[in-house]
Wavefront OBJ file of the C-alpha trace (Angstrom):
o trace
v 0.000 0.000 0.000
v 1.703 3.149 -1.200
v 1.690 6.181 1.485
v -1.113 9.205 0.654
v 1.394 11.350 -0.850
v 2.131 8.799 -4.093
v 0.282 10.456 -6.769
v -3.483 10.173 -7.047
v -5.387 8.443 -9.908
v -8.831 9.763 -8.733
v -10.445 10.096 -5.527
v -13.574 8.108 -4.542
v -16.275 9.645 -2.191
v -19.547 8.772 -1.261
v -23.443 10.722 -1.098
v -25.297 10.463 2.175
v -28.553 9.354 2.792
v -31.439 10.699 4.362
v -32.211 6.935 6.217
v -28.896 7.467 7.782
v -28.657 11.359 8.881
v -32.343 12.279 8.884
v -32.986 15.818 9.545
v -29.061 16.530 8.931
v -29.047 15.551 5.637
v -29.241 18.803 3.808
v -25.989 20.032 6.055
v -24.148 17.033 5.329
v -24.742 16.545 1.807
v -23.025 20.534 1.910
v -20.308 19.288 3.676
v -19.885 16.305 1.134
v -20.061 18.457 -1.866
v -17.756 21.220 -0.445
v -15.306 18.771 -0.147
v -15.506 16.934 -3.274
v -15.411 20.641 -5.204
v -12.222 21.366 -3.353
v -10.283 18.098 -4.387
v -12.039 18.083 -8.119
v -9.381 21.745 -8.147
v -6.740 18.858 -7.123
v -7.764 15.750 -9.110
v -10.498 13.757 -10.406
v -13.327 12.772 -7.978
v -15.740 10.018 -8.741
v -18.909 9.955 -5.979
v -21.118 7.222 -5.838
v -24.974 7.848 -5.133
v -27.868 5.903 -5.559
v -30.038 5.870 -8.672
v -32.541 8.000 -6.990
v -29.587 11.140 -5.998
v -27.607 11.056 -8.713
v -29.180 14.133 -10.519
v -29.305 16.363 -7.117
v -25.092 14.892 -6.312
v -23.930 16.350 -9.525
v -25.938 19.642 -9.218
v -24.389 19.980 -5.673
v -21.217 19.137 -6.656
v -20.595 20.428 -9.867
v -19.482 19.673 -13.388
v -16.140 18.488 -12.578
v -16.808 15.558 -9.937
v -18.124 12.399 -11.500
v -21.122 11.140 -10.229
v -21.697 7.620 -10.862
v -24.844 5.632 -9.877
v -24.084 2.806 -7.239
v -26.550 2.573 -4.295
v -24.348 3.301 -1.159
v -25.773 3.869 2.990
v -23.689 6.413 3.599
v -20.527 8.692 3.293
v -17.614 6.728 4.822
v -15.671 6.074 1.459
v -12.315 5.685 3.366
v -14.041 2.557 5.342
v -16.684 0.951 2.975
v -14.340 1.247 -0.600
v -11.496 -0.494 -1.381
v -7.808 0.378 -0.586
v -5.733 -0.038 -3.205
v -2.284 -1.421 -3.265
v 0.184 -1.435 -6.092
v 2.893 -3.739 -7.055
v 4.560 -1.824 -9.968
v 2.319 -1.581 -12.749
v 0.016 -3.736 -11.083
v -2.658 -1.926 -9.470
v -5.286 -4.042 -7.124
v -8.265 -3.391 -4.270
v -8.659 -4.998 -0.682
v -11.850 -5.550 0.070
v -12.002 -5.515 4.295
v -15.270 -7.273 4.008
v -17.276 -3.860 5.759
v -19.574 -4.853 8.664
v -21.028 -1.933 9.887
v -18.007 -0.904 12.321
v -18.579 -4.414 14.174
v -22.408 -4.714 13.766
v -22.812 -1.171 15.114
v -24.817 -0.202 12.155
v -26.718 -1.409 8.951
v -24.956 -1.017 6.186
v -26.225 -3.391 3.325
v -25.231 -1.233 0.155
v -22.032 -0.332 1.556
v -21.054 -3.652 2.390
v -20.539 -4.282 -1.801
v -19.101 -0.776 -2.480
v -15.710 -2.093 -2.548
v -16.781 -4.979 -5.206
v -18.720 -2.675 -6.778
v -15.623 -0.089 -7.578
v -13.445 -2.861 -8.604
v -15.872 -3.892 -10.706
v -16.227 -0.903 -12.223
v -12.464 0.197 -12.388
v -11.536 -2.870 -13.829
v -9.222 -3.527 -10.808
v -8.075 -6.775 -9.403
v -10.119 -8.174 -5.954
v -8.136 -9.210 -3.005
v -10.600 -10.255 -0.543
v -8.802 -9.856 3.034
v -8.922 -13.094 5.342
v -10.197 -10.517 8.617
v -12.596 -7.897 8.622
v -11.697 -3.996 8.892
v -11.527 -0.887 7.655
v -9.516 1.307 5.262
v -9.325 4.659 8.506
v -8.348 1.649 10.877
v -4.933 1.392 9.155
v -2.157 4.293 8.309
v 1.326 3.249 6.120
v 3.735 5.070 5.445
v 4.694 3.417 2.167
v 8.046 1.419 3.134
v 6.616 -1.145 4.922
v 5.607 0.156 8.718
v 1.661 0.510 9.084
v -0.123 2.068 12.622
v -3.333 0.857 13.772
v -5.450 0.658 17.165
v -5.872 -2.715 18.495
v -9.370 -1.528 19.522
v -10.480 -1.177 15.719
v -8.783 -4.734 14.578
v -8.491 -6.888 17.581
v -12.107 -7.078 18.412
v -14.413 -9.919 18.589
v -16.643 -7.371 16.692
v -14.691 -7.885 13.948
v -12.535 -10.540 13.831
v -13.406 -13.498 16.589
v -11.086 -15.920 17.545
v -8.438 -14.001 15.691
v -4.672 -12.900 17.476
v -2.755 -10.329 17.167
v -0.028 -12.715 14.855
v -3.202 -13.641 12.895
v -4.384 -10.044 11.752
v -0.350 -9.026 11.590
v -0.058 -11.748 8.762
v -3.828 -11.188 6.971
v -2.008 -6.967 6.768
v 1.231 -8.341 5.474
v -0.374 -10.341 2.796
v -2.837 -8.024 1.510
v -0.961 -4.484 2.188
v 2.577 -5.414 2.296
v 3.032 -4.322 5.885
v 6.490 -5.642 7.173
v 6.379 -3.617 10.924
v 3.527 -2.994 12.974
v 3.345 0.026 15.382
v 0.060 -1.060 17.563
v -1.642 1.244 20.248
v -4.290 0.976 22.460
v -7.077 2.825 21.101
v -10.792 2.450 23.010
v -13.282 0.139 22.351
v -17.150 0.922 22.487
v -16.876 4.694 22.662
v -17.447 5.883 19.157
v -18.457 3.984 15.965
v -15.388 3.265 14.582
v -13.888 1.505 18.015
v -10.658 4.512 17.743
v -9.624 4.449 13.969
v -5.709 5.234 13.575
v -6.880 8.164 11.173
v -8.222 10.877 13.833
v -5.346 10.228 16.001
v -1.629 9.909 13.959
v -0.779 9.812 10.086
v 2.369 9.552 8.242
v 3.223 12.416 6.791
v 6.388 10.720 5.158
v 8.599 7.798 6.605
v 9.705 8.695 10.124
v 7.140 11.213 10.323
v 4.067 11.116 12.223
v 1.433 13.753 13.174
v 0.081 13.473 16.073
v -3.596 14.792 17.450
v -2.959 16.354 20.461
v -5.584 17.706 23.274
v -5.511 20.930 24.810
v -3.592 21.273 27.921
v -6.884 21.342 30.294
v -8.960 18.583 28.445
v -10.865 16.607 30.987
v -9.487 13.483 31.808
v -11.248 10.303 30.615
v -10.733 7.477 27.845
v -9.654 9.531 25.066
v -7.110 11.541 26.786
v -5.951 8.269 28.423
v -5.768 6.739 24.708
v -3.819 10.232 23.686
v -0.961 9.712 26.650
v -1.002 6.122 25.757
v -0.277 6.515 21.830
v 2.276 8.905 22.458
v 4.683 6.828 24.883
v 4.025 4.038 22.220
v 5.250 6.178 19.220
v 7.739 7.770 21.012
v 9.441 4.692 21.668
v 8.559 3.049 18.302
v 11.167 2.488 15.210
v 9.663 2.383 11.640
v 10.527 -0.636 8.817
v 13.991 0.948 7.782
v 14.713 0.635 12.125
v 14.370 4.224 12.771
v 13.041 6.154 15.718
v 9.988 8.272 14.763
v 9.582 11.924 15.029
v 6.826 12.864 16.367
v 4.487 16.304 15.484
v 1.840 17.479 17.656
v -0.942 18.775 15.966
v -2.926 20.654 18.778
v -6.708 20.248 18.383
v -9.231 23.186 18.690
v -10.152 24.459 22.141
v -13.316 26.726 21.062
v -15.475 24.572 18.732
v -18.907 26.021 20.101
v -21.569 23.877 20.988
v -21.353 20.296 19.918
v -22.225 16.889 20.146
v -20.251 14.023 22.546
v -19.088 12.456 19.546
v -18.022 15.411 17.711
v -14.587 14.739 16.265
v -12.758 17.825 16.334
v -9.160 17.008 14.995
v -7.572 18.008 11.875
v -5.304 15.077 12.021
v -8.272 13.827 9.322
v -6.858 15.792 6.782
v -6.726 14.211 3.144
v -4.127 14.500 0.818
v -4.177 15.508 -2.995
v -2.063 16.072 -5.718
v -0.283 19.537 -4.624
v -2.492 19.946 -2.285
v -3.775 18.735 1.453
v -7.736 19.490 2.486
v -7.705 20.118 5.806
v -10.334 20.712 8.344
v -11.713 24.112 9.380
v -13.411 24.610 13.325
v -13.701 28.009 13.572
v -11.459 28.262 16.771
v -9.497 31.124 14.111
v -5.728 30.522 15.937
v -6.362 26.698 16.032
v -7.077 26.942 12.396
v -3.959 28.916 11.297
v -1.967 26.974 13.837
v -2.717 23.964 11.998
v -2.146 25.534 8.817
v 0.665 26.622 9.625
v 2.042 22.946 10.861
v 0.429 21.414 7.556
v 2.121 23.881 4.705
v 5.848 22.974 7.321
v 5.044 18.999 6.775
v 3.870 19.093 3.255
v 6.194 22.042 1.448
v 5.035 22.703 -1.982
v 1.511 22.063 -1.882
v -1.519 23.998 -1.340
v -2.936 23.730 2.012
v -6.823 24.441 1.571
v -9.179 24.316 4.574
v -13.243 23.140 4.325
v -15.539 23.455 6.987
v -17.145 20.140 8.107
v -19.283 20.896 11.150
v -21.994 18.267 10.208
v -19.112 15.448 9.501
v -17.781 16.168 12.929
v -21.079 15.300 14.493
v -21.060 12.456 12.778
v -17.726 11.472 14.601
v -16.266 11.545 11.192
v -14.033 14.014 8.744
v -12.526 14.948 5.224
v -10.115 11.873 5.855
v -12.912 9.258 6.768
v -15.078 10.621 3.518
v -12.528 9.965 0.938
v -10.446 7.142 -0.563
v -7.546 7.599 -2.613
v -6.774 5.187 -6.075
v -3.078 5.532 -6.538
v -1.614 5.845 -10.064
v 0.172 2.937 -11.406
v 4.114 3.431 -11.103
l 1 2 3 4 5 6 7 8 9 10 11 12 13 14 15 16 17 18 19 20 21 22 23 24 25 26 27 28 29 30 31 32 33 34 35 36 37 38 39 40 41 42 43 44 45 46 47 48 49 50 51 52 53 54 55 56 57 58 59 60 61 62 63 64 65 66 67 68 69 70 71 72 73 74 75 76 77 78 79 80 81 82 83 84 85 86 87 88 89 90 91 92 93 94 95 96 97 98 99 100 101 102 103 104 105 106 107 108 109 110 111 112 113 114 115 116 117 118 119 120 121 122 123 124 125 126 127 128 129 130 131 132 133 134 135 136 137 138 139 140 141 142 143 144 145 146 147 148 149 150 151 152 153 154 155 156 157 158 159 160 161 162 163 164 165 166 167 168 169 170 171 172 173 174 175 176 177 178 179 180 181 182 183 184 185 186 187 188 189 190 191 192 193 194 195 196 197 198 199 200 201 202 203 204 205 206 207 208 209 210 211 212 213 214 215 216 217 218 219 220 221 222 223 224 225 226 227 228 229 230 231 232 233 234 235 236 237 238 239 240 241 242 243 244 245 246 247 248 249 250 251 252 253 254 255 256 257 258 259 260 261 262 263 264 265 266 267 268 269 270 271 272 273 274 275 276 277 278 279 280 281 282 283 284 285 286 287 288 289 290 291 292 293 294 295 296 297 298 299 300 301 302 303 304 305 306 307 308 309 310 311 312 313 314 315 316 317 318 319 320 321 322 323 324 325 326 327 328
């Protein structure tokens, strides 16, 4: 699995339902189409929707995103599609078998999305021997992948199954040679702590970290914070190398939200020459992270979307996207 930063083919996304969000549905169908504008300036976007939304996706989202009728649930491309791996020339999809986050949630439609895009791309299946999700795992292209053992080592998931078991079912189908593991938290949100809202490769020896304001209240998530950074702190990549670790502080003033709001821009999304990044409104949080972004990524754009109804959905621009990497 090639990192984020290997140049982009096209970028799949996903239209929302109104079974799923209900009386949000007009917000987050903004937020989807904001997004998908932005990274159409970047690269090509293809968004699924069902039969029924395909002529109200492309008004929303313009002439340059490609909307494409596949019935979906919902907007969580970077769980429910495929993630594609490469082996030269060779370009082919893992499908993580998608369960609903553990039998959390119904998800029917999106249960074939990744068949369904491989199918449609023309792209090789590799159907994984353990059940995940494409946010539960972050590479960083040589061989070293991060995940929470709350997202993957869950009876939700994958019963009966070890540590050694889902290690190997990662090396075969992603090419992971070194596993950096930490604790996550099971049961809290949907996703059981994906890797993606809390640390991301920004190249090989590089990871960004999602870090709480000094006075955050004590509880599980803070406790899973402290307990990711000792790990990666500590922690030496594929090549043997100790990691370098980059806070990325999240916002303090978000207003009034939701439990599950997930207010971190560590969901960011990468593009060619470009990252989309998450705005919050806190203004100095939002130029802060900027700022940290353009240092990490020099040379490309850094351009940030607001995503207010994607946060209450415990989700971001990360979670709603999935990249398919060109063929080297």
């Amino acid at each position: 699995m090639p990192e984020e930063t290997h140049p982009h083919e096209q970028t799949f996304m996903s239209w929302p339902t109104e079974l799923i969000w209900g009386a949000d549905i007009a917000d987050v169908r903004d937020d989807i189409a904001g997004v998908a504008r932005v990274i159409a300036g970047f690269e090509p976007v293809v968004l699924l929707a069902g039969p029924r939304d395909v002529k109200a996706a492309q008004r929303a989202c313009g002439s340059q995103v490609e909307v494409v009728s596949i019935p979906v649930d919902d907007l969580w491309m970077r769980d429910i599609g495929p993630t594609f791996v490469l082996d030269g020339k060779k370009l082919a999809g893992v499908d993580f078998h998608f369960n609903g986050w553990g039998g959390k949630q119904e998800h029917g439609r999106d249960s074939g999305v990744a068949r369904e895009i491989l199918a449609m791309e023309k792209v090789a299946r590799i159907a994984a021997p353990i059940v995940g999700e494409g946010g539960s795992i972050e590479v960083d292209g040589v061989g070293t992948l991060m995940a929470t053992e709350s997202s993957l080592i869950n009876n939700n998931r994958n019963p009966g199954k070890t540590k050694a078991d889902i290690e190997a079912a990662l090396t075969q189908t992603v090419g992971a040679t070194t596993f950096i593991w930490v604790k996550g938290v099971k049961g809290k949100d949907v996703t059981d702590c994906h890797i993606d809202a809390l640390a991301r490769f920004s190249e090989p020896g590089v990871v960004v970290v999602s870090t709480p304001p000094e006075d955050a209240p004590q509880d599980v998530w803070t406790a899973a914070y402290d307990q990711a950074h000792a790990v990666l702190r500590s922690a030496v990549d594929a090549r043997g190398k100790r990691l370098e670790l980059v806070e990325l502080p999240e916002p303090e003033d978000v207003g009034r939200r939701g439990e599950g709001f997930l207010a971190t821009y560590v969901n960011y999304y990468v593009v060619n020459g470009g990252v989309v990044l998450p705005r919050f409104g806190d203004k100095k949080a939002d130029r802060d992270a900027v700022s940290i972004i353009r240092e990490l990524y020099p040379g490309r754009e850094v351009v940030q979307v607001g995503v207010d109804t994607l946060g209450e959905g415990g989700g971001g621009i990360h979670c709603a996207t999935q990249q398919m990497p060109k063929r080297t």
